[in-house]
C-alpha positions as CSV (number, residue, x, y, z in Angstrom):
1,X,-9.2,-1.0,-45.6
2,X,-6.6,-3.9,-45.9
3,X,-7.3,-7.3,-45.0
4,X,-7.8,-8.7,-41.3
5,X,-4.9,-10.2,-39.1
6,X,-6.7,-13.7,-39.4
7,X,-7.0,-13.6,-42.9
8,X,-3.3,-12.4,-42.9
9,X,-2.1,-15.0,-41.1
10,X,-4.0,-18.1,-42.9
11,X,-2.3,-16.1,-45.9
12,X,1.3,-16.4,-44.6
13,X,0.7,-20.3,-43.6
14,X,-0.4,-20.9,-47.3
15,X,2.5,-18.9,-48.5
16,X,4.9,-21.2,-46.2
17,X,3.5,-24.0,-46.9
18,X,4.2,-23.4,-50.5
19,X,7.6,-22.1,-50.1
20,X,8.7,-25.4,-48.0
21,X,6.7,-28.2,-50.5
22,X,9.2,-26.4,-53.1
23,X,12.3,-25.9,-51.3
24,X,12.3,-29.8,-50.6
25,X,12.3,-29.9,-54.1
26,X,15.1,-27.4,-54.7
27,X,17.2,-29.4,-51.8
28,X,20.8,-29.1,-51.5
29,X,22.8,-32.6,-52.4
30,X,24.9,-33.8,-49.4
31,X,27.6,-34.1,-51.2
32,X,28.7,-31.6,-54.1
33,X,31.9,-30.9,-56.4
34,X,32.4,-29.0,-59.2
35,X,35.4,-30.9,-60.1
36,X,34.8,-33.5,-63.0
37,X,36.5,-36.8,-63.3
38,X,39.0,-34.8,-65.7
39,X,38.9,-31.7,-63.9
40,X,42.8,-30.0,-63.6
41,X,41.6,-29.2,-60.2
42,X,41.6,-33.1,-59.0
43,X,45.5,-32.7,-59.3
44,X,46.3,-29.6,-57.0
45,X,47.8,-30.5,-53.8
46,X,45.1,-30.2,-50.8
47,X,46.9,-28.4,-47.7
48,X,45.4,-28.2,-44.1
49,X,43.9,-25.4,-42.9
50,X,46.9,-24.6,-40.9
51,X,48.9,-23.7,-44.0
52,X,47.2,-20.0,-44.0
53,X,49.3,-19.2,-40.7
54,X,52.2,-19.3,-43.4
55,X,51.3,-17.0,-45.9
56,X,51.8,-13.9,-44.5
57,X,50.0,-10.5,-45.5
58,X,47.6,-10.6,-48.4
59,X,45.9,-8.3,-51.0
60,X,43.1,-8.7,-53.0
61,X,42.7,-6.6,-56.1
62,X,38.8,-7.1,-57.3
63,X,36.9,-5.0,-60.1
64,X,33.4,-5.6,-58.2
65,X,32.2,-5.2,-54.7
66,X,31.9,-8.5,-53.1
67,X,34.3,-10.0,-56.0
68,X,36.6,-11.0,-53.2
69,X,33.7,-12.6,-51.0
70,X,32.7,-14.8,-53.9
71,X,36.2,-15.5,-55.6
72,X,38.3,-16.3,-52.3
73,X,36.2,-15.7,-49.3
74,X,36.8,-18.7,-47.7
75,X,40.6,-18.2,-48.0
76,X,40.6,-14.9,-46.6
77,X,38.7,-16.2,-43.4
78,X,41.1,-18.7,-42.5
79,X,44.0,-16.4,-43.2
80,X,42.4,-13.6,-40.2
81,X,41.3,-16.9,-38.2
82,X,45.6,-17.9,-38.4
83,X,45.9,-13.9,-37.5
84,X,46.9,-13.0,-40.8
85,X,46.8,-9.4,-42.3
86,X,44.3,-9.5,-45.4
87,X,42.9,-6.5,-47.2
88,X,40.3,-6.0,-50.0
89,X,41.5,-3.4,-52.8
90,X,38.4,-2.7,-55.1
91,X,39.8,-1.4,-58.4
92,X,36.6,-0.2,-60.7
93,X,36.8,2.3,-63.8
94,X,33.1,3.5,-61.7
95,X,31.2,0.9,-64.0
């Protein structure tokens, strides 16, 4: 017969209840780097934003679906945000 919209819904406060005590637990810092003090990273240049408009066209090979998302998504975006041609190649022996 299945349980009762009331019971139901004290259920789901419980369960969010729960999941909120432990996601304040699980909270995000405000500030976040993966770059250690002798990271090679900490020596790139940093270019503006504005530097994507300069690139040009761009291909991404990947072995996995959402490879490129993960690796470089946040290149790729600026690049169509500056207008620029970008496309994904996925490149998989079917594995």
């Amino acid at each position: 017969m299945g349980i009762s919209l009331r019971q139901w819904r004290v259920w789901w406060t419980v369960a969010c209840a729960a999941a909120r005590s432990q996601a304040k637990a699980y909270a995000t810092p405000t500030s976040f780097s993966l770059a250690t003090p002798d990271s090679p990273f900490l020596s790139y240049p940093l270019r503006p934003a504005s530097y994507a408009a300069t690139l040009g066209p761009t291909v991404v090979l990947v072995p996995h679906p959402d490879d490129e998302a993960l690796g470089c998504g946040g290149l790729l975006a600026l690049l169509r945000q500056a207008g620029q041609p970008v496309a994904a190649v996925l490149v998989s022996d079917g594995s």
